[in-house]
C-alpha positions as CSV (number, residue, x, y, z in Angstrom):
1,X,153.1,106.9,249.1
2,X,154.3,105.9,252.7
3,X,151.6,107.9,254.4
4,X,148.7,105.4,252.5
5,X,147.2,104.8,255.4
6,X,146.4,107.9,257.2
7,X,142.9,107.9,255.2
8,X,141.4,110.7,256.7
9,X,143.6,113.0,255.4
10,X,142.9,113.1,252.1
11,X,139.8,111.7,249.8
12,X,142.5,110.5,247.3
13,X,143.6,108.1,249.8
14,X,140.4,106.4,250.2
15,X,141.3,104.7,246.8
16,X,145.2,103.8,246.7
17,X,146.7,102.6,249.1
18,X,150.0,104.7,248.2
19,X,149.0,108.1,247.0
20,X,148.9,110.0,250.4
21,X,151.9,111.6,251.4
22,X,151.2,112.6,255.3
23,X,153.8,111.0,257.4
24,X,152.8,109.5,261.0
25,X,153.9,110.8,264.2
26,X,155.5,108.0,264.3
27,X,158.5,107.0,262.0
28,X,158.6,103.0,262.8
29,X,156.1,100.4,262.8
30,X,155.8,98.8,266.1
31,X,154.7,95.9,266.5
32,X,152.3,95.0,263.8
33,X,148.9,94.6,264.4
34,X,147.9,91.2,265.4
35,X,147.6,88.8,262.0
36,X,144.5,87.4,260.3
37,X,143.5,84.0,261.9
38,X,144.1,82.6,258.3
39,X,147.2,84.3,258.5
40,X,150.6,82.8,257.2
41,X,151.6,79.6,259.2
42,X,154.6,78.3,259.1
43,X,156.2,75.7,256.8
44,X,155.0,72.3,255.9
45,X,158.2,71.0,255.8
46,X,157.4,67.5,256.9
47,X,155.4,67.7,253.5
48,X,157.3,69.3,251.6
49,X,159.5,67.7,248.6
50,X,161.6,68.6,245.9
51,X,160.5,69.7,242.5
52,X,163.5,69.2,239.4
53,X,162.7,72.3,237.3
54,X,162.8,72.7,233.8
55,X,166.2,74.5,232.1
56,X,164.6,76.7,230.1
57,X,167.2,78.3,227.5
58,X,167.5,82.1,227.4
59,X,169.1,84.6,225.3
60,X,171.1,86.6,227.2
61,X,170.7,90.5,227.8
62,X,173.6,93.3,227.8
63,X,175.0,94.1,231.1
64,X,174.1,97.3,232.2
65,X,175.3,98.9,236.0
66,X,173.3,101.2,237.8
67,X,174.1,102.1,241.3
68,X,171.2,102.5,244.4
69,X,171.3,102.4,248.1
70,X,168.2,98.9,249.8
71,X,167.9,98.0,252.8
72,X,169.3,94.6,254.2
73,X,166.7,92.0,254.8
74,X,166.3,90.1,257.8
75,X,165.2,86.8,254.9
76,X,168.4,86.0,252.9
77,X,167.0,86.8,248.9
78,X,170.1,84.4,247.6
79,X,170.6,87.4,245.2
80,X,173.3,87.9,243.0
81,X,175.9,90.0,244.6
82,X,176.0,93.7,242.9
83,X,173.2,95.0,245.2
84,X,170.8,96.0,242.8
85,X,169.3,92.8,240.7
86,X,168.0,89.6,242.6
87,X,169.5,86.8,240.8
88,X,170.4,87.1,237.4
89,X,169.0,84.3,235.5
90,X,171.7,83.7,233.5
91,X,174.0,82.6,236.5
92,X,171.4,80.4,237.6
93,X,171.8,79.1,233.7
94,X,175.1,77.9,234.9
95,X,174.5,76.6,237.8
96,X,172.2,74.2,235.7
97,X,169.3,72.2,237.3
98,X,167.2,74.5,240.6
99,X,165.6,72.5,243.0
100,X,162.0,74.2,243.9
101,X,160.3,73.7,246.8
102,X,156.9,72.5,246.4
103,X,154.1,72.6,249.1
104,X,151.2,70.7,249.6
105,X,148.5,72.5,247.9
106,X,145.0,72.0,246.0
107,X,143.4,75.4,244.7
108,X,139.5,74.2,245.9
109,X,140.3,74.2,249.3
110,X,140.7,77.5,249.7
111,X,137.9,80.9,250.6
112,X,137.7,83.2,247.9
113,X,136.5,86.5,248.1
114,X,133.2,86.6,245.7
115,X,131.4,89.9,246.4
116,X,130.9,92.8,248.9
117,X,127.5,91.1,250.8
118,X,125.6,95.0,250.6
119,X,126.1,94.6,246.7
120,X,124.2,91.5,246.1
121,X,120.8,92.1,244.7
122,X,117.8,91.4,247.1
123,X,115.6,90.0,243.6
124,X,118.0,88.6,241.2
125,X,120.5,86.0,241.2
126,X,124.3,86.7,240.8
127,X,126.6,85.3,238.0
128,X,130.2,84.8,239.4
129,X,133.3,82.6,238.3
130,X,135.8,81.3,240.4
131,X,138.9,80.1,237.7
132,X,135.9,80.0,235.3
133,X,134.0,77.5,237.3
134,X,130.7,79.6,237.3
135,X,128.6,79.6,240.6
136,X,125.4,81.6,241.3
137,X,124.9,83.5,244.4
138,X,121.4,84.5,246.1
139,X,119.0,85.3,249.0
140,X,116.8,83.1,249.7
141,X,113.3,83.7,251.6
142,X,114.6,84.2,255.1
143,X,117.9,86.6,253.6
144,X,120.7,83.8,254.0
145,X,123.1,83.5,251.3
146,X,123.4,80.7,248.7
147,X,126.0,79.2,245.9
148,X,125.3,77.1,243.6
149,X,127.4,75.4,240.4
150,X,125.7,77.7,238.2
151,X,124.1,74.8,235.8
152,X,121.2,73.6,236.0
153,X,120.8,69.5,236.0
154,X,118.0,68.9,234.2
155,X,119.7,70.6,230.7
156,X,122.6,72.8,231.8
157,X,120.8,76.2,231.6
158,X,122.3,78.8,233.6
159,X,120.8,79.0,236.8
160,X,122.0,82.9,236.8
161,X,119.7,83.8,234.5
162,X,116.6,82.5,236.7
163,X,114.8,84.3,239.5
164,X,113.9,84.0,242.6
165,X,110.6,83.3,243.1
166,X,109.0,83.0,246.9
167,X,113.0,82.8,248.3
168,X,113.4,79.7,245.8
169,X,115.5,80.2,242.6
170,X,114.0,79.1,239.5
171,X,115.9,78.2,236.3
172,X,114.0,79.9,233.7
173,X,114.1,77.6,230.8
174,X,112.0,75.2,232.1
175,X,111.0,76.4,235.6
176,X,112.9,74.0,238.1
177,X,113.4,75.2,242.0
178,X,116.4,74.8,243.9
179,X,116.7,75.8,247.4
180,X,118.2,74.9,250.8
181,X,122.2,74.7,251.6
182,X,122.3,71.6,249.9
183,X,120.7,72.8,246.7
184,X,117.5,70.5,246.6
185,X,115.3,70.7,244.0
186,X,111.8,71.2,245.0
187,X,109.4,71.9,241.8
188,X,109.9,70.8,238.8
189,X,106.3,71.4,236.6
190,X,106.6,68.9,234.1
191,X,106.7,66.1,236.9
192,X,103.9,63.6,237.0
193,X,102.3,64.7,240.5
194,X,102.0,61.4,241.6
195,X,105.8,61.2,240.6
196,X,108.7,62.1,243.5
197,X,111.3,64.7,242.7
198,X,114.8,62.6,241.7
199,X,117.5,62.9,244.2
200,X,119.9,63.4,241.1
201,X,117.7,66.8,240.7
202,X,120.2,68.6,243.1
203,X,122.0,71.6,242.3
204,X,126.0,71.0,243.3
205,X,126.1,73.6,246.5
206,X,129.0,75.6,247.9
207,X,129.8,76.6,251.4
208,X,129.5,80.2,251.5
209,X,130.3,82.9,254.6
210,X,129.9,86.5,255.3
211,X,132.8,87.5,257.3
212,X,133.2,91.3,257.8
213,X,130.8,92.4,254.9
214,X,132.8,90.0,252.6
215,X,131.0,86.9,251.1
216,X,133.9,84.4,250.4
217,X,133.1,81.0,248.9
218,X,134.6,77.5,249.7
219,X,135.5,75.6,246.2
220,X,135.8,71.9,247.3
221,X,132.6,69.9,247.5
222,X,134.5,66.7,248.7
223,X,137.0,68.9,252.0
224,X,134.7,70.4,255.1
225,X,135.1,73.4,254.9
226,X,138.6,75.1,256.7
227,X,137.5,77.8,258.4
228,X,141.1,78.4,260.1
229,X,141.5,79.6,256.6
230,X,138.8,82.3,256.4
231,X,140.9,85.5,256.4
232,X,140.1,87.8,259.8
233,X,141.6,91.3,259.5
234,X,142.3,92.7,263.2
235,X,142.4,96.1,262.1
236,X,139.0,96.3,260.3
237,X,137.4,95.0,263.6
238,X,138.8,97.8,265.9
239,X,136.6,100.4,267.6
240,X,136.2,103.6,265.3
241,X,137.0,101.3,262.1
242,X,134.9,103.1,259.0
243,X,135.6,101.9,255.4
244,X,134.9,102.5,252.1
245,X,134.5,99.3,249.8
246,X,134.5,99.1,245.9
247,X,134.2,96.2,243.3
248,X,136.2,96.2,239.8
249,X,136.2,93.5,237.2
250,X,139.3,93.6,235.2
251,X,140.5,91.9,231.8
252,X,143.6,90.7,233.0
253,X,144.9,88.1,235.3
254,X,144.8,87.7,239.1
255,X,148.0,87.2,239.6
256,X,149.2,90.0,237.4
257,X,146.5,92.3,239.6
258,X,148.4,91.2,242.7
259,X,151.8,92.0,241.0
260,X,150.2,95.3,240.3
261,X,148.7,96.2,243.7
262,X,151.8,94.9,245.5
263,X,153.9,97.2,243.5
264,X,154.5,100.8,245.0
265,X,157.4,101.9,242.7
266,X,154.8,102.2,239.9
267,X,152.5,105.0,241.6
268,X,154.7,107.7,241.2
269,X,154.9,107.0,237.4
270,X,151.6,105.7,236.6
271,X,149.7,107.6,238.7
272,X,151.3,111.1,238.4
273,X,149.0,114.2,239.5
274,X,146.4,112.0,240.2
275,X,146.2,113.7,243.2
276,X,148.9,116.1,244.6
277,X,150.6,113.2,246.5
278,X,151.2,111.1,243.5
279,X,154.3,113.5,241.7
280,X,156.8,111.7,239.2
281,X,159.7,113.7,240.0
282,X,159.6,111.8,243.5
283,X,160.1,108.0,242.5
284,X,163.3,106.9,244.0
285,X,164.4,103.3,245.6
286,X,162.4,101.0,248.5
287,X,163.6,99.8,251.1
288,X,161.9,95.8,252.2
289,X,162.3,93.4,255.0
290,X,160.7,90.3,254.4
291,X,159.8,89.0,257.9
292,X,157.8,86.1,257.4
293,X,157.8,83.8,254.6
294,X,156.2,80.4,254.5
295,X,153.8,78.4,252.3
296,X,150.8,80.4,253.0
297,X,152.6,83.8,251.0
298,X,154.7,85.9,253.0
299,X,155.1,89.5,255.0
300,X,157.1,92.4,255.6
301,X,157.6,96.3,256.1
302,X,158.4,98.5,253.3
303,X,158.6,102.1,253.1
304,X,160.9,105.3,251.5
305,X,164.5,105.8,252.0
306,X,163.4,108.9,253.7
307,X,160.7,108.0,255.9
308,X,162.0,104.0,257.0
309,X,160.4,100.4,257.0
310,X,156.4,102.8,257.9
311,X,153.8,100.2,256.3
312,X,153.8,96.6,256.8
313,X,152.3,94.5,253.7
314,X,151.1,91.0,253.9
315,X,150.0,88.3,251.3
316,X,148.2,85.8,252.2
317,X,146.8,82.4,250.1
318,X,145.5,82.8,247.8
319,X,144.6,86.1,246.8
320,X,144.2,88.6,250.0
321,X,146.3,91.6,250.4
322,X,146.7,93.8,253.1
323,X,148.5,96.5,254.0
324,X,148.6,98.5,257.3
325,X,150.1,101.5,258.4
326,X,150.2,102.2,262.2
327,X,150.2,106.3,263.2
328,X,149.4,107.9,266.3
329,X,146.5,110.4,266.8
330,X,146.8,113.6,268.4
331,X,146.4,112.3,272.0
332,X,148.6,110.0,271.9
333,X,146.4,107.0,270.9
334,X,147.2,104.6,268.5
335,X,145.3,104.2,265.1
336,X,145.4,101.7,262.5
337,X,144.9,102.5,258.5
338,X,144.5,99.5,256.3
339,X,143.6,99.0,252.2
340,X,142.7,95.4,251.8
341,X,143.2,93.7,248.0
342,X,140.7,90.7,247.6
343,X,141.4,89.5,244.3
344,X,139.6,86.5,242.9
345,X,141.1,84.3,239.9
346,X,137.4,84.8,237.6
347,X,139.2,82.9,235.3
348,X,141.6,83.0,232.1
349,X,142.7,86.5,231.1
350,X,140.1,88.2,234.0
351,X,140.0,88.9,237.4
352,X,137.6,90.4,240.0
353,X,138.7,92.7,243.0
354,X,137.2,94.0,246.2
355,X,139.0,97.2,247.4
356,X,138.3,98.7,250.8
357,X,140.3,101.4,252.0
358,X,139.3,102.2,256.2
359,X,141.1,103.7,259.1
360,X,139.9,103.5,262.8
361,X,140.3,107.5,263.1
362,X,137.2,107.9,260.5
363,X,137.0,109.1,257.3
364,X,136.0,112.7,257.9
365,X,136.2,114.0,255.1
366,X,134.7,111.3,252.8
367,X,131.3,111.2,254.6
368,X,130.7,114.7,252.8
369,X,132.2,113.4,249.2
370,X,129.3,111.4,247.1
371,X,130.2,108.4,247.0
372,X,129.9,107.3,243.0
373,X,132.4,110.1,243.0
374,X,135.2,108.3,245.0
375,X,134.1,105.3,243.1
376,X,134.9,107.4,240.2
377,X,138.4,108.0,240.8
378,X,138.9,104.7,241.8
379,X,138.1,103.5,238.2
380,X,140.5,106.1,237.0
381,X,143.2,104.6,239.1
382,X,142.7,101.1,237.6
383,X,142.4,102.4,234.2
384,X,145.5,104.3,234.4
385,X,147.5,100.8,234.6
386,X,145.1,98.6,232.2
387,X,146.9,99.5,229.4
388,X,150.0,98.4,230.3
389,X,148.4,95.3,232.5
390,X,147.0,93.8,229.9
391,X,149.7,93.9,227.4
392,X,151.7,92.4,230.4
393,X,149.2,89.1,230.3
394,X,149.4,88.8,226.6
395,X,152.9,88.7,226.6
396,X,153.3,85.9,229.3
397,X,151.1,83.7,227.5
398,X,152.9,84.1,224.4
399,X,156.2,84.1,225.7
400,X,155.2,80.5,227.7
401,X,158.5,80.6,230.0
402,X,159.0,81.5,233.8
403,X,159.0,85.1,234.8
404,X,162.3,85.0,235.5
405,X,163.2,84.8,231.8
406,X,161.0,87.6,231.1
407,X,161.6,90.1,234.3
408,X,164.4,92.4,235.6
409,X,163.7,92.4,238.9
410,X,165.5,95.1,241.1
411,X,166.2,94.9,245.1
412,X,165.1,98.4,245.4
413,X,161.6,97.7,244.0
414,X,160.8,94.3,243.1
415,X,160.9,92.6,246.0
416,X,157.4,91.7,246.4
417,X,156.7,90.7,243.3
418,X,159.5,88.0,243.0
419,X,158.2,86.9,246.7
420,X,154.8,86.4,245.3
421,X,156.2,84.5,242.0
422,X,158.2,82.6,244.3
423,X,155.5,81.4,246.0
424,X,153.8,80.5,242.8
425,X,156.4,78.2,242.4
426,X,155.5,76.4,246.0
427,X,151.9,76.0,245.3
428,X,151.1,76.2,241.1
429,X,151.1,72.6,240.9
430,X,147.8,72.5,242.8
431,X,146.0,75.5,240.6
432,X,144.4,75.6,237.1
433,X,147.6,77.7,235.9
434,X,150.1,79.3,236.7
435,X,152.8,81.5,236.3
436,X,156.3,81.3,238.4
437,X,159.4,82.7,239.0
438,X,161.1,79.6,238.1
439,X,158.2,77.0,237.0
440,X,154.7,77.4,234.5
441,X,151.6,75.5,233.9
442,X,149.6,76.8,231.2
443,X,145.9,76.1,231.2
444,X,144.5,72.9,229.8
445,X,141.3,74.0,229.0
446,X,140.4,77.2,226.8
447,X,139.0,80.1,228.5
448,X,135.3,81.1,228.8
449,X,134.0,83.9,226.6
450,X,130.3,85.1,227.2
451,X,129.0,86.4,224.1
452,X,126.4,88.2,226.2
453,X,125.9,90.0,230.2
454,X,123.9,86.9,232.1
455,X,122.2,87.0,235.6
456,X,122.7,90.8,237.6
457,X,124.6,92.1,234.6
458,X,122.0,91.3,232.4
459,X,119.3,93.0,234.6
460,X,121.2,95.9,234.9
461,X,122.4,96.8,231.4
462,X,118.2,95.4,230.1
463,X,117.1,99.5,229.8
464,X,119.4,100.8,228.3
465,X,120.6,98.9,226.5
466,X,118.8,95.1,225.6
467,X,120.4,92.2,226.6
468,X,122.8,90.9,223.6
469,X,122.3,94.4,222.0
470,X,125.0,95.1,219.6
471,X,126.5,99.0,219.0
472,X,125.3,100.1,222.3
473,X,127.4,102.5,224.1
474,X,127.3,100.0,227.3
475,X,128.2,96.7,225.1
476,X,129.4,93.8,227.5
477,X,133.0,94.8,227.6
478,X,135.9,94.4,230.6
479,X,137.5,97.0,229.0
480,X,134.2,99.5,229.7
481,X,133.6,101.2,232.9
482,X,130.4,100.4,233.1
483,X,130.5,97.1,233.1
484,X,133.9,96.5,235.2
485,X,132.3,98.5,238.0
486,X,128.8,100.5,237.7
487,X,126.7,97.3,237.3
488,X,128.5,96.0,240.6
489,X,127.7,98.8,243.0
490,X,124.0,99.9,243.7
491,X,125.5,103.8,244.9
492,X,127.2,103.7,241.2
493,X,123.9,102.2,239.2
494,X,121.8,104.3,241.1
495,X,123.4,107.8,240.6
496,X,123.5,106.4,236.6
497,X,120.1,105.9,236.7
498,X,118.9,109.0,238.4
499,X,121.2,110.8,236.1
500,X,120.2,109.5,233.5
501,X,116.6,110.5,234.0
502,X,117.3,114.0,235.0
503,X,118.7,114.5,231.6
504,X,115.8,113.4,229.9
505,X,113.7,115.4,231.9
506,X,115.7,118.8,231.4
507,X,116.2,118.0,227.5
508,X,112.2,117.2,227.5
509,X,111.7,120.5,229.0
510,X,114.0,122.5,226.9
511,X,112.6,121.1,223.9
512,X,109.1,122.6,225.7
513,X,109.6,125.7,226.5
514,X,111.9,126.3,223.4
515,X,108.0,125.7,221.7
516,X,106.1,127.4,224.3
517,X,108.4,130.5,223.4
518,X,108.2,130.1,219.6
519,X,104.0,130.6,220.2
520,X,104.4,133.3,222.8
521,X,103.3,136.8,221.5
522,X,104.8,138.8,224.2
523,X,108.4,139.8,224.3
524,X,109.5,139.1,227.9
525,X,107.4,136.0,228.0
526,X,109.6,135.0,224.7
527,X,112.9,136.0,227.0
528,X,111.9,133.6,230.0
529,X,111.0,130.7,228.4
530,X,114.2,130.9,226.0
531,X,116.1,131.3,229.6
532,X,114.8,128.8,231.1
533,X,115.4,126.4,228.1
534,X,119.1,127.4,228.0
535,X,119.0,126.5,232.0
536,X,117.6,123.4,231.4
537,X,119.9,122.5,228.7
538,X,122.7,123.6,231.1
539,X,121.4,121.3,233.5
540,X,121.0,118.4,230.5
541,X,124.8,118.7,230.0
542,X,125.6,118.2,233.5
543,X,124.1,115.7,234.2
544,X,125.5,114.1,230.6
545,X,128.9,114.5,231.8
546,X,128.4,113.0,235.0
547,X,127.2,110.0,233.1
548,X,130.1,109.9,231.1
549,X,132.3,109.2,234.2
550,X,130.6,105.9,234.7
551,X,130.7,104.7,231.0
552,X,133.7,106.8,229.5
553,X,137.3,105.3,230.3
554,X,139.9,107.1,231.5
555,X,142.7,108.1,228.4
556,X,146.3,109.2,229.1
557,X,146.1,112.4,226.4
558,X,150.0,113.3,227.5
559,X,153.5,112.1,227.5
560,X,156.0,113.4,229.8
């Protein structure tokens, strides 16, 4: 787990960030590498004021002891004082109301990561959400990228399920044209020609940037857009940098999917012989030094008891993770590995994640590794924990109380998550929701459920199966493979599709020459056709199972 980032080393570390196990020349971090130009800042504290919270009651659990060796940190955790649990809620019970710092914040003015800019389609608009405020991304005529609410003005259709038509897009219900940054509508065919176009006609527009293969989106329509705040990652734009990139929608959310991928005590457990680096047998305590802490998240190096403080993780507002290992190369030089976490909030119970896992040594041996292979282990990875994720959201909504009544957070472990609810007590007031160490605000509006794929999704999943189809293998599901990641990625689509093909050809041609062999007279012409149908049914099964890996979930068929 601490040797994540030496990428090349392994094709199993091109999709965790914690699975490799080959250690760095080097045994301590220097220096880390210069920090994103949206990177944490420090404190508002001339606007920062006091928030009274809520004693929630809490029945209280049996003391247990359990003895482990952490690592001081150089931030104070005001932690209880056996050395393994941060503060045990019931002593902060006691000590009646806590005070909670509360930051300046407002959720819209913010970038958030919306796709990987390669994976857009070239023809087709793109259906996203951004905490279920639905926006519509496409290329217009001279390539540039556009967002619009995805609504149309004139009667609400979804402008998703248009198309682009000479760079414009066109809502297909009644054929309005939208196009420009500012979203001006510039047909509409039922107009009178003599008539002018209304200025109320306008599509609501979004800001919207491609920084580093990233397109990230800026929700407010009344702020300019901060671009101080559009995350930069040093490492990504060194010489030698190569990367692999995936997308996965998940059913859970975002902030349980940054608990999740901030979490390296789970890999060991979770992830056990995914590859030969991830072995249960070896989870043991963390040691974490939080070095940076202000109201745009927090940083810090972590690594094994055996190995020292090797990676150095940071979170920054409000949904980028990155964490970077720093090792030197065999002449001496010094290289960089990075996995970068862009989660975006989709909305109630869902999330959507861009994962990019690069070193600027190369990645060797991936350039010989297909890769809808990689992608296909990657999926694995995610569906290893979705189990246990989602049961995780269900249970906070129910349970409607602070995470600290719900979690055991240990020193040795935990300690990113409870920065990162910690946090979410800072800033939750200015989101949709949220979920806190100490504080909760539970959603005032119901979530969005599409009873059918719309836009890209639609397009892809049209043949097979029909759009709205019902008992098809590939039904609109998050819970599916296919449509948390192979509709997203045009290397994963395509390899379905050509797959997909090749088996209907080979089973057409067994089927063939299975009759051409039933009408052959001759012996050995009998033999060869028979042979070459068993071939080609051979061939029909491959390809079949290699289209099971991008509709088939992964399921844990073992207990240990």
């Amino acid at each position: 787990m601490d040797g994540a980032m030496a990428l090349s080393s392994s094709s199993s570390s091109l999709i965790h960030p914690f699975l490799s196990r080959t250690r760095p020349t080097t045994t301590n971090l220097s220096p880390p590498p210069p920090p994103m130009a949206a990177a944490i800042a420090t404190n508002n504290s001339g606007k920062s004021h006091f928030l009274t919270q809520l004693n929630f009651r809490r029945s209280r659990r049996g003391n247990c002891h359990a003895v482990t060796t952490s690592h001081p940190s150089a931030i104070d955790q005001n932690s209880d004082d056996d050395g393994v649990l941060f503060g045990d809620p019931s002593i902060e019970e006691r000590r009646g109301e806590e005070r909670v710092a509360v930051a300046d914040y407002d959720w819209t003015e913010e970038w958030y990561p919306l796709y990987l800019a390669g994976e857009v389609p070239d023809d087709a608009p793109l259906g996203l959400t951004v905490f279920d405020k639905q926006v519509v991304v496409y290329r217009d005529g001279e390539g540039q990228f556009r967002c619009y609410e995805d609504r149309c003005p004139h009667r609400l259709a979804k402008l998703s399920e248009g198309q682009i038509t000479d760079g414009k897009l066109e809502c297909l219900y009644h054929g309005w044209q939208f196009e420009g940054e500012e979203g001006k509508c510039v047909k509409i065919p039922q107009l009178p020609a003599e008539s002018k176009i209304p200025k109320s006609a306008c599509v609501r527009s979004y800001e919207i940037r491609d920084s580093q293969g990233i397109l990230w989106v800026w929700m407010s329509t009344k702020t300019p857009p901060n671009m101080k705040k559009l995350p930069w990652f040093e490492s990504v734009a060194k010489p030698g940098y190569e990367a692999i990139s995936t997308i996965h929608e998940l059913p859970y959310d975002h902030s349980i999917l940054l608990e999740n991928l901030m979490d390296p005590a789970h890999i060991p457990i979770s992830h056990d012989r995914t590859d030969t680096s991830a072995k249960r047998e070896e989870a043991q305590p963390l040691l974490f030094e939080v070095t940076e802490r202000s109201d745009r998240g927090f940083a810090g190096h972590w690594g094994r008891e055996a190995d020292g403080l090797t990676s150095f993780l940071r979170f920054q507002a409000p949904c980028v993770l990155s964490n970077v290992r720093e090792f030197t190369g065999e002449n001496g030089e010094k290289h960089y590995g990075t996995g970068l976490f862009l989660c975006r909030p989709a909305g109630q119970g869902k999330s959507m994640v861009i994962v990019q896992f690069g070193s600027t040594r190369g990645l060797k041996l991936a350039k010989w590794i297909p890769k809808w292979f990689i992608h296909k282990v990657s999926c694995k990875i995610f569906e290893q924990d979705m189990g246990f994720l989602s049961s995780q959201n269900e249970v906070l909504m129910k349970e409607k109380v602070p995470t600290k009544k719900l979690y055991i957070n240990l020193r040795s472990s935990d300690t990113w998550v409870l920065e990162y609810r910690k946090w979410m007590d800072k800033v939750g007031h200015g989101m949709p929701y949220h979920l806190g160490h100490s504080t909760i605000s539970l959603p005032q509006v119901p979530a969005v459920v599409e009873q059918a794929p719309a836009g890209f999704v639609a397009a892809a999943a049209a043949s097979p199966p029909a759009k709205g189809g019902i008992m098809e293998m590939h039904a609109p599901n998050l819970t599916n493979r296919y449509f948390r990641h192979v509709v997203h990625c045009k290397e994963c689509l395509g390899a379905f599709r050509t797959f997909n093909a090749a088996r209907n050809v080979l089973t057409g041609a067994a089927l063939a020459l299975v009759a051409l062999a039933i009408l052959a007279s001759q012996r050995q012409w009998k033999a060869f056709l028979l042979v070459s149908a068993g071939l080609c049914l051979a061939g029909a099964h491959f390809t079949s199972t290699v289209i099971a890996t991008k509709t088939t979930n992964f399921i844990r068929d073992h207990r240990r």
